[in-house]
Backbone as a chain_set.jsonl record, in Angstrom:
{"seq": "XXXXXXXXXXXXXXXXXXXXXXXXXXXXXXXXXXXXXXXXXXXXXXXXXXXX", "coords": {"N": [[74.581, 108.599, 79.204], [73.453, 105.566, 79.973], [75.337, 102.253, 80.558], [74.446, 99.229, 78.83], [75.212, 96.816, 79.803], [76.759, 96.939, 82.233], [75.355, 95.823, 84.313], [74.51, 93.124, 84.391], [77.046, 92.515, 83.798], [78.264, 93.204, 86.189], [76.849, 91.45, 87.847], [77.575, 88.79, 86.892], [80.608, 88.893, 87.841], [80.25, 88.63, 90.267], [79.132, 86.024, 91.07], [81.263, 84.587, 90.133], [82.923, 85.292, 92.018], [84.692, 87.411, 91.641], [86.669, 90.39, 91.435], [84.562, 93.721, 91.007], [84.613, 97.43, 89.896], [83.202, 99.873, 89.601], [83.187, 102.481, 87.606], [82.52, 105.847, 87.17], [81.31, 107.334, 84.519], [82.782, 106.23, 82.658], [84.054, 104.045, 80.022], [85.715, 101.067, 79.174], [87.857, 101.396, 77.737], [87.731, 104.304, 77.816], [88.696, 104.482, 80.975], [91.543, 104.559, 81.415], [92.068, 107.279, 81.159], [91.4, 107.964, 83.924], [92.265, 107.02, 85.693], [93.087, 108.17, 88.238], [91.101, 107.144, 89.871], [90.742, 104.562, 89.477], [93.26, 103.202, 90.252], [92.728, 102.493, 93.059], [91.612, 100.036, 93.598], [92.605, 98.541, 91.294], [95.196, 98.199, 92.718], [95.658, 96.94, 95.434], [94.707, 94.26, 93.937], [96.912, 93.626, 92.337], [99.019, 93.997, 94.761], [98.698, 91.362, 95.65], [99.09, 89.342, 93.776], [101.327, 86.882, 93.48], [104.308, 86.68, 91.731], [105.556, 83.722, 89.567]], "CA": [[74.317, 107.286, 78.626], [74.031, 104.117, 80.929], [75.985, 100.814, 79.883], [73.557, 98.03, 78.928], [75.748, 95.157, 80.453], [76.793, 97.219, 83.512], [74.374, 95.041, 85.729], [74.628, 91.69, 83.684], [78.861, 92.264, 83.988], [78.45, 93.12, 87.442], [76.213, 89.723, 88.587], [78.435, 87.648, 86.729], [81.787, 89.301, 89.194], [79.736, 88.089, 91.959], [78.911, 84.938, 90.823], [82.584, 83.922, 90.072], [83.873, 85.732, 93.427], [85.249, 88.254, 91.553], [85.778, 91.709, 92.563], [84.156, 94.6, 90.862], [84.305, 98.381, 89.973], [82.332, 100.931, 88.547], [84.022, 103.996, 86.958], [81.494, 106.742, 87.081], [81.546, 108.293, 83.086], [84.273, 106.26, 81.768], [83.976, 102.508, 79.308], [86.434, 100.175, 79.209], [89.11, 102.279, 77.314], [88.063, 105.319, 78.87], [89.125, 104.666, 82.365], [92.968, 105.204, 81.279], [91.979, 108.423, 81.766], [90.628, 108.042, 85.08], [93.249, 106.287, 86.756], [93.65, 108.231, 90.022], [89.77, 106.248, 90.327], [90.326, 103.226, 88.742], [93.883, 102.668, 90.333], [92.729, 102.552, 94.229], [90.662, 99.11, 93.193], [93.57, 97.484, 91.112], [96.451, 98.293, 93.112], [95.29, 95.439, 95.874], [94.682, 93.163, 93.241], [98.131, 93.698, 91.992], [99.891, 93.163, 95.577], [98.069, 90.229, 96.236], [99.56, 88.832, 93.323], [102.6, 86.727, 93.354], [105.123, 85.824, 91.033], [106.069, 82.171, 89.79]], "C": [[74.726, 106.205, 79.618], [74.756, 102.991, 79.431], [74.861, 99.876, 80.209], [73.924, 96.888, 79.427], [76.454, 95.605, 81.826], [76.439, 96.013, 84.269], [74.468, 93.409, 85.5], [76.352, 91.59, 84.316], [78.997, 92.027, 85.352], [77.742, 91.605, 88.332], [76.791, 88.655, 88.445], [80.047, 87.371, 87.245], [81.25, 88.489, 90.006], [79.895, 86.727, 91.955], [80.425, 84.214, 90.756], [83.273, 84.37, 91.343], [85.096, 86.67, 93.004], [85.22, 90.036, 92.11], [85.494, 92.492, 91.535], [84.147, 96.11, 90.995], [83.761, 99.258, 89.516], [82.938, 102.223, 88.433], [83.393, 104.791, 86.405], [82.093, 107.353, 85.121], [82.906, 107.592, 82.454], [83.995, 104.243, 81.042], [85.147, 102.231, 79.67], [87.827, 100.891, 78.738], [89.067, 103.377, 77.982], [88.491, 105.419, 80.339], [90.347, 104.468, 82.669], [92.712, 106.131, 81.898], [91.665, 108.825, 83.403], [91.607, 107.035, 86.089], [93.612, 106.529, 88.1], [91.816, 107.726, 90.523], [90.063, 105.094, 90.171], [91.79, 102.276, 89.558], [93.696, 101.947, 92.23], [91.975, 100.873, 94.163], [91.791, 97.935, 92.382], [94.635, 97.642, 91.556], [96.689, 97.071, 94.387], [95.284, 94.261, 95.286], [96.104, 92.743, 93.247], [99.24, 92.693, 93.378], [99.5, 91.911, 96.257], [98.913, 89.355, 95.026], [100.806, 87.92, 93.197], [102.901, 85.925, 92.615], [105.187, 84.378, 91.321], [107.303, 82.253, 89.048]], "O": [[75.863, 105.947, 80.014], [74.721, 102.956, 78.201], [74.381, 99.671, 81.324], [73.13, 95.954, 79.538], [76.751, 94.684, 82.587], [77.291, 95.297, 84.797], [74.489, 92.608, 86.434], [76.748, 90.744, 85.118], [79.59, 91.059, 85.828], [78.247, 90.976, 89.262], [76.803, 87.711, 89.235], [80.656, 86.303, 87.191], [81.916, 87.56, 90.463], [80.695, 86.19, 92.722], [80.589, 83.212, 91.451], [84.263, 83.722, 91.684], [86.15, 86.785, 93.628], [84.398, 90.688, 92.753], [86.246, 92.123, 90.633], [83.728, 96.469, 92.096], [84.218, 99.306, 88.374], [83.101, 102.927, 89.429], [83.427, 104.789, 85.175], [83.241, 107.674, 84.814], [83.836, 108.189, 81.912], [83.768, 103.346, 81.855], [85.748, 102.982, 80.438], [88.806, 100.861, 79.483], [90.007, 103.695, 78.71], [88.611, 106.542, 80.828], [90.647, 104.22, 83.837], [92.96, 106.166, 83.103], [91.747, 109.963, 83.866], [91.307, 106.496, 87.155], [94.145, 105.776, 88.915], [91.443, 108.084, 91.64], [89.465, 104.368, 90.966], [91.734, 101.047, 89.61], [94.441, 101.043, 92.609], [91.829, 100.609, 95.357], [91.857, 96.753, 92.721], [95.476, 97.193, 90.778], [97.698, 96.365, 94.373], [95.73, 93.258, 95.843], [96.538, 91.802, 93.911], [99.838, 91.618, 93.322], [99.982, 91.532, 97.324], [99.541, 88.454, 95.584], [101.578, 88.573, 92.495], [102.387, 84.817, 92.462], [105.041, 83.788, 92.391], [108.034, 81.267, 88.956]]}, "num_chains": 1, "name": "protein.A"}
């Protein structure tokens, strides 16, 4: 089963200059499960981050 807003979600990342990942077989809740995929993508985010 594809995701119907896949491609819509993903144009509107771009558009804001956000970043984007796709998590082969897994929705929005499912990609807990999938974390040694999903974490290589927010772990940059993360140290880019800094405290106030």
């Amino acid at each position: 089963m594809t995701d119907p807003y896949h491609d819509s979600m993903k144009a509107v990342a771009q558009r804001a200059g956000a970043a984007f990942a796709t998590i082969e077989h897994a929705d929005h809740g499912g990609a807990w499960a999938k974390a040694p995929k999903v974490l290589p993508h927010v772990l940059p985010f993360l140290a880019s981050v800094t405290r106030s």
